[in-house]
Structures are given as C-alpha cells and as structure tokens.
C-alpha positions in Angstrom: 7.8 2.3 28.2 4.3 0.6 27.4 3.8 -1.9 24.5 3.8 -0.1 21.5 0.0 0.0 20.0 -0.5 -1.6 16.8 -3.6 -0.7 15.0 -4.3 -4.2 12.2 -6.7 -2.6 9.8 -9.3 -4.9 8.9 -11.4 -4.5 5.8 -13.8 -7.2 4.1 -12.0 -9.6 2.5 -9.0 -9.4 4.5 -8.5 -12.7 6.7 -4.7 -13.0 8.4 -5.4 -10.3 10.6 -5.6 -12.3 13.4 -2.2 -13.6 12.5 -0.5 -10.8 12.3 -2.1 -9.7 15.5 -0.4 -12.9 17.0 2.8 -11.9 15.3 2.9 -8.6 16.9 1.6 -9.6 20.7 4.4 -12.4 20.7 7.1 -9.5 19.2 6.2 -7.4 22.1 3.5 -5.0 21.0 -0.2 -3.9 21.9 -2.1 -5.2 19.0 -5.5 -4.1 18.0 -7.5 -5.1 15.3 -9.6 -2.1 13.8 -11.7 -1.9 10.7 -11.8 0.7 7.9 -15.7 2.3 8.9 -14.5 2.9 12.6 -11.2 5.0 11.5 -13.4 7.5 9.0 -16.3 9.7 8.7 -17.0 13.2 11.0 -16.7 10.9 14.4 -14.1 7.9 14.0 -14.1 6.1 17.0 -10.2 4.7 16.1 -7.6 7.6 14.9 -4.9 6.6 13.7 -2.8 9.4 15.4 -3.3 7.0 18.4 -1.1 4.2 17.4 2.5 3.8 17.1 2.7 1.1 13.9 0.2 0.6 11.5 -0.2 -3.3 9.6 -2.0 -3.5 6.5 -2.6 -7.4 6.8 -3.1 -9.7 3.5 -6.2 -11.5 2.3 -9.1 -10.6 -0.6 -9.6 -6.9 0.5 -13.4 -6.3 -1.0 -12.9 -9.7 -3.2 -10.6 -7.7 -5.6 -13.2 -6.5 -7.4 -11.7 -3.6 -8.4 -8.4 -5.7 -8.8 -5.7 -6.7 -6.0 -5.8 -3.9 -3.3 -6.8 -1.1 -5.4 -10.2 -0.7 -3.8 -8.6 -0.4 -0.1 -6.1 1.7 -1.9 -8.9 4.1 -2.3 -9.8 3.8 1.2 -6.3 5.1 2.0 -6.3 8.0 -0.5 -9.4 9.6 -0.2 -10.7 8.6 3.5 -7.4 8.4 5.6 -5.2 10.5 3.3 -4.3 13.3 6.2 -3.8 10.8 8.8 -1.4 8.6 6.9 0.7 11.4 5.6 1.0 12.8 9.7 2.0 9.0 10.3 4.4 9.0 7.5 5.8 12.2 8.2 6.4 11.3 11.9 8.2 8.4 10.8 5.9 5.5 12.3 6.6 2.4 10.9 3.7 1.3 7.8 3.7 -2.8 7.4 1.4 -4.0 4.0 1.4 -7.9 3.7 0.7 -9.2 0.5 -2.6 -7.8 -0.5 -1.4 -5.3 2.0 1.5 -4.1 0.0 -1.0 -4.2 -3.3 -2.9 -1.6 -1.4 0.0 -0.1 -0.3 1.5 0.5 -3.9 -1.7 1.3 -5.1 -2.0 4.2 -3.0 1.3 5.3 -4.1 2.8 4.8 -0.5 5.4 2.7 -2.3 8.0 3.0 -3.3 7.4 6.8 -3.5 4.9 8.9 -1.7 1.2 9.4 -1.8 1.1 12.5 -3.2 3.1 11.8 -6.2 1.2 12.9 -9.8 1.2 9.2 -10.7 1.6 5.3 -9.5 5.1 4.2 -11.1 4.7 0.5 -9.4 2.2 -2.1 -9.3 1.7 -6.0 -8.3 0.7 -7.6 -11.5 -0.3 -11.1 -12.3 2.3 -14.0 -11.3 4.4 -14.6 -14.6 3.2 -18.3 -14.4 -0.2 -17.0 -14.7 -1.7 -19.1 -12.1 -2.4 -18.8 -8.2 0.7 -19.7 -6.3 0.8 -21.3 -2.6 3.8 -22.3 -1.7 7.0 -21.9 1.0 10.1 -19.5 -0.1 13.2 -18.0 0.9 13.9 -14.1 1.9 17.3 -12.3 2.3 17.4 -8.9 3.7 18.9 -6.5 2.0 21.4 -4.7 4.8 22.4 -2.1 2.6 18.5 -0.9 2.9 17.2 1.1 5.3 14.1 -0.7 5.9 13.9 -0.4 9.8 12.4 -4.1 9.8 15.0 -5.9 8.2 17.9 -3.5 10.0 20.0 -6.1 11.9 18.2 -9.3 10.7 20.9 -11.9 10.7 19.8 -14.6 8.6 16.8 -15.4 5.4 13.3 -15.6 6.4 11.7 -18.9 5.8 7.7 -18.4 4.8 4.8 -19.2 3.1 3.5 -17.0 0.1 -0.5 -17.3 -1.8 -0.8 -14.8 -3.7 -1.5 -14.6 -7.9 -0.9 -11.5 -8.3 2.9 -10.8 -6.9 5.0 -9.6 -9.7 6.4 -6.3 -8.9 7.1 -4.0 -12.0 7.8 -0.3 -12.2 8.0 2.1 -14.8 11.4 3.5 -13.4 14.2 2.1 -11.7 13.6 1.6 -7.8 16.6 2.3 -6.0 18.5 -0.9 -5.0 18.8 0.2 -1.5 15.0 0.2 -1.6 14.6 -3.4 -2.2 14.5 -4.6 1.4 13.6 -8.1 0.7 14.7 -10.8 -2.3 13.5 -14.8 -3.1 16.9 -16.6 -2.7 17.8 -20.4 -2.5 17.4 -22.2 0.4 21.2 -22.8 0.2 21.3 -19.2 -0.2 21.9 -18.9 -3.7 20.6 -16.0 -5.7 17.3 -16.9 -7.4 18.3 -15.6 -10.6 14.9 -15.0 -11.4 14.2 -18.9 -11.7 11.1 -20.2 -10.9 9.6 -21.6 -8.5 12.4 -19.9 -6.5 11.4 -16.5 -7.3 7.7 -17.5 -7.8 6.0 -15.0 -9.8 8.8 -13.2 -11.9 9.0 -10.0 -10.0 12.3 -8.3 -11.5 15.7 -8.6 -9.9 13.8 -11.3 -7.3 12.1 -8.4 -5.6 9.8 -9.7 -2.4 9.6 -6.5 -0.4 10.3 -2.8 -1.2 10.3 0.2 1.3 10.6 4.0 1.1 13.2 6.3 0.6 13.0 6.9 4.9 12.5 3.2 5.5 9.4 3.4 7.6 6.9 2.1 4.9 7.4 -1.8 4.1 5.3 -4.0 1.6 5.9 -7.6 0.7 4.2 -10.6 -0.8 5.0 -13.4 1.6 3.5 -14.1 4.6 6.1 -13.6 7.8 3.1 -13.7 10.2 2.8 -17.5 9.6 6.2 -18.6 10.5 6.4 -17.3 13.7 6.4 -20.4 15.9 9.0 -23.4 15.3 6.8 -26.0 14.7 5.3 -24.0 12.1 8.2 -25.2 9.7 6.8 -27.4 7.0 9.3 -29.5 7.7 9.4 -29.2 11.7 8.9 -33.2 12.3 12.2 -33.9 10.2 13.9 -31.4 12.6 14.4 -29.0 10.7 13.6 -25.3 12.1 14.7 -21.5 12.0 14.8 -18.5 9.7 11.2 -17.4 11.2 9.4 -14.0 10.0 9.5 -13.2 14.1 12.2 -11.3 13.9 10.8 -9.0 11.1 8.3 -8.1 13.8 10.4 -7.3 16.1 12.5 -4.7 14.4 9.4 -3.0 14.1 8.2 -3.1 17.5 11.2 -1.9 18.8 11.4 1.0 16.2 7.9 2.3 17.3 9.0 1.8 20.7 11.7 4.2 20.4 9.9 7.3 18.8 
C-alpha cells in the first residue's frame, strides 16, 4: 500500500507544523501541511475525506485570543463539523498536540464526542500559574485503547511549553481513557508532584483519547524527540524513549483501514 496521507492543519499561530510533518515523513507517512481557509467554504481545495490521519499540531492558534485553542475549536465545530464526524465515524486516527488537544477538547472531540450538549473537559491554567518549558516523562497506559500508544514498550521522553496544561473535567474520565501519564524518569509515579507532573493536571494526566481510541490529545511535544541526538542530554550518552514510536502506531493504524 501507499504512504498513508496526513493532512497537518495549519492555522495562524500555529508553528510545529513542520515538525510534526517531519515526525510523520520519518514514521512512514505522506505528510501534507494544509491550512484552515483551503479545507472550507462552497469550493475547498483540501477535503478532509482525502486523508487517512489528521494532526492538529501545537503553537498560539490565532494568539489565544479567545483563550488556548478555543478559537480553532470553532473552526472545527461550525466549518469542518460534517467532515470530522465522517472521519471520526470511519475510525481515522485524530492527533491534537498541545494547543492541538486545547482545540481538540474545546470542540468536544475529547474525551466525548462533538455532538455532546456540553464541553465536560478543558486545559486550564498550569497550577504553578506560570508558562512552563521544560523536558518530562510519559508512560502509556496499555490497558487504553488509544491506537498510538497500543504496543509502545517503554516512557516517552519530551519536551512540553505550554501554560495552560492542566486537564480538569467535570465528570470522571474513564481510566482506560487516559492514554498517557507524567511519571519519573526512574519510572516512578509522579504522584502529582511538581515539576514532575508540571502543571497539576489530575491523576498526572498528559494525554486522553476517546471511548474508540482513534482521537488522541496531549500537552507534550513527541514531534521534537524524534531523532537521538535530540536528547537534552545526547552528549553525556544518554539516548532513547523518543515520541517516534507514537507516530508510528498511527501510521500503521491508518495504513490498515
């Protein structure tokens, strides 16, 4: 089969699209960078129907002027609504990366469904109340049945810069919907300690996906660990635990629809 086509949406504000265009071309799809005006209005000249993965990529989407992601979110609702719920419904894998997954969320394609009555989860302001940049550990949740953690064999190592992370929700989300959680680096539970979980997001919660497990969202940045001597710490030898894999999973899902 062919390289599985990735559309990247791009919207103002948004810069690490190129990154997780590099993520995907080196996982083994067909990357293309598209922004929001080309996939709406009476003639698109992008559908999304086209594409086997869609990436929601992080950065400032429209400065956060409305707040983080919600003014993309809109984008999704009212201008792409039908072609996202087709996408959805046929099971193609849905990737939101940081601001991403604020839009994601916001649109109330996590960690329900977009046509739910109300938004029961948000990213809210880091608990530290300040802007955080810094490097932190992942461990996939296997009992989840996020299709781009399935099989990942050990944490992902990865950068995060975000302030507005903290993932609350007015009801319970399933445990087997948490795909994602900031451990130790020796592996330990974070315990909700900071800086190891970095902006107080309950039960350590970094990434969240739907009930079907096509739809993921998380706050660090996978797409910039992707290469070994991106390690922070790559001249003292040390190396592994890169976001790669991540990509891969997802690749190969879309590959096999």
């Amino acid at each position: 089969m062919s390289k599985p086509k990735i559309l990247i949406l791009h919207a103002s504000g948004i810069n690490r699209d190129h990154e997780a265009a590099s993520a995907c071309e080196l996982a083994g799809g067909k990357p293309e960078i598209v922004h929001i005006n080309q996939l709406r209005g009476t003639a698109p000249t992008h559908r999304l129907v086209n594409y086997h993965m869609l990436i929601v990529a992080g950065g400032f989407s429209y400065g956060d002027a409305l707040g983080a992601g919600k003014r993309l979110a809109l984008d999704l609702t009212l201008d792409l609504h039908d072609d996202l719920t087709q996408f959805v419904e046929h099971g193609k894998p849905i990737l939101g990366i940081c601001n991403g997954f604020q839009a994601l969320t916001k649109a109330k394609l996590l960690p329900g469904t977009m046509d739910e009555a109300e938004q029961t989860a948000t990213l809210t302001h880091n608990e530290q109340g300040h802007f955080e940049c810094r490097w932190v550990m992942l461990l996939p949740n296997p009992e989840s049945p996020c299709i781009f953690t399935r099989n990942l064999t050990e944490p992902i190592y990865c950068p995060i810069a975000h302030g507005e992370g903290r993932f609350i929700s007015n009801s319970d989300v399933a445990g087997q919907q948490i795909a994602l959680r900031y451990i130790n680096e020796n592996g330990s539970a974070a315990a909700g300690l900071y800086p190891i979980n970095p902006n107080g997001s309950a039960d350590d919660i970094a990434g969240v996906c739907n009930t079907k497990g096509n739809i993921l969202g998380l706050m660090p940045h996978p797409e910039d660990h992707i290469l070994a001597w991106q390690h922070p710490r790559w001249t003292r030898g040390e190396h592994g635990r890169l976001g790669l894999p991540l990509f891969e999973a997802g690749i190969r899902y879309a590959a096999s629809l």
